[in-house]
C-alpha positions as CSV (number, residue, x, y, z in Angstrom):
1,X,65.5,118.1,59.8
2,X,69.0,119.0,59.1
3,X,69.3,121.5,61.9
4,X,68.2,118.0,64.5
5,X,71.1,116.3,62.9
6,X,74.3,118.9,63.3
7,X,72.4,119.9,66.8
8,X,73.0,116.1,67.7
9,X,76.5,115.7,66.1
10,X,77.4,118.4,67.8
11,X,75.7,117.4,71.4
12,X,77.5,114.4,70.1
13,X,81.0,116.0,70.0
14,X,80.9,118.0,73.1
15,X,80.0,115.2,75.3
16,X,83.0,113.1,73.6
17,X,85.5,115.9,74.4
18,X,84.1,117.0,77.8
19,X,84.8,112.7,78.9
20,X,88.1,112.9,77.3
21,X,89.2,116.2,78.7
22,X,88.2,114.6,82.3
23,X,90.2,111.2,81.8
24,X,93.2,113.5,80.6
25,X,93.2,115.5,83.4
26,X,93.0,113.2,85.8
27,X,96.3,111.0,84.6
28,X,98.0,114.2,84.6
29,X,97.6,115.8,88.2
30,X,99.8,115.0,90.8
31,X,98.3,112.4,93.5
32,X,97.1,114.5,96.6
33,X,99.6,114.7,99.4
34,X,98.3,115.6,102.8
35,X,100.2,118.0,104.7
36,X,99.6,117.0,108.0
37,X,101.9,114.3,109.4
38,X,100.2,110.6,109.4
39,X,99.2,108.7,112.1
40,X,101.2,106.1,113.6
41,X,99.3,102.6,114.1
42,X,98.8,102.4,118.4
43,X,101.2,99.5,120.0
44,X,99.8,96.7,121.6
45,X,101.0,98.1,124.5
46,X,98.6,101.0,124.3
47,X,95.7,98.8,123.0
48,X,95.9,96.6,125.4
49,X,95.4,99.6,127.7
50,X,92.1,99.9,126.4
51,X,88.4,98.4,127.5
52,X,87.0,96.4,124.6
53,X,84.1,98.2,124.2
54,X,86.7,101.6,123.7
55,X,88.6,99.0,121.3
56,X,85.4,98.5,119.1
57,X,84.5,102.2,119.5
58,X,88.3,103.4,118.2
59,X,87.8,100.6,115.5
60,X,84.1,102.6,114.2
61,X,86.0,106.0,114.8
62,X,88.5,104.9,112.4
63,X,86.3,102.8,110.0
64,X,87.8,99.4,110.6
65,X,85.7,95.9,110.6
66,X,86.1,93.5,113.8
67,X,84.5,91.3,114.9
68,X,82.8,92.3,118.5
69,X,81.9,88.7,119.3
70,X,85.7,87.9,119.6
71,X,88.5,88.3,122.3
72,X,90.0,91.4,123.5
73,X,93.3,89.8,122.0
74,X,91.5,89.0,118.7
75,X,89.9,92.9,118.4
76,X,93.4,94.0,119.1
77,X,94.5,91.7,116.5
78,X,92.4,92.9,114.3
79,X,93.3,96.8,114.5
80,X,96.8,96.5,114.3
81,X,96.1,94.3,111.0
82,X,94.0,97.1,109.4
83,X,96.0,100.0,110.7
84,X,99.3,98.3,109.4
């Protein structure tokens, strides 16, 4: 019986430290900075160079939301909101 009850203070007090350790470290890294340069947003000059259907597709490429059912003019809209 006592040997249940230091194996679950223990269990107890690893778990506790193991969640604390994690929440510490995290706070104290540095944020992760990419080392490749980042991508400009594309004009409207060069969207509008694009069919719609290569609009929506550049959209899914990139993980954006628009809506399909709208204008050309609205999907471009749209991108250069998200991509701002």
């Amino acid at each position: 019986m006592d040997g249940i009850v230091i194996v679950a203070i223990l269990a107890v007090a690893f778990l506790f430290f193991v969640v604390k350790g994690d929440k510490g470290s995290k706070a104290a890294s540095k944020p992760a900075t990419k080392s490749t340069p980042q991508e400009k947003a594309p004009t409207v000059t060069e969207l509008k160079k694009l069919t719609k259907n290569q609009l929506v597709e550049l959209a899914e490429k990139k993980g954006l939301k628009v809506k399909t059912s709208g204008a050309k003019a609205a999907v471009i809209s749209e991108i250069r909101e998200q991509l701002k």
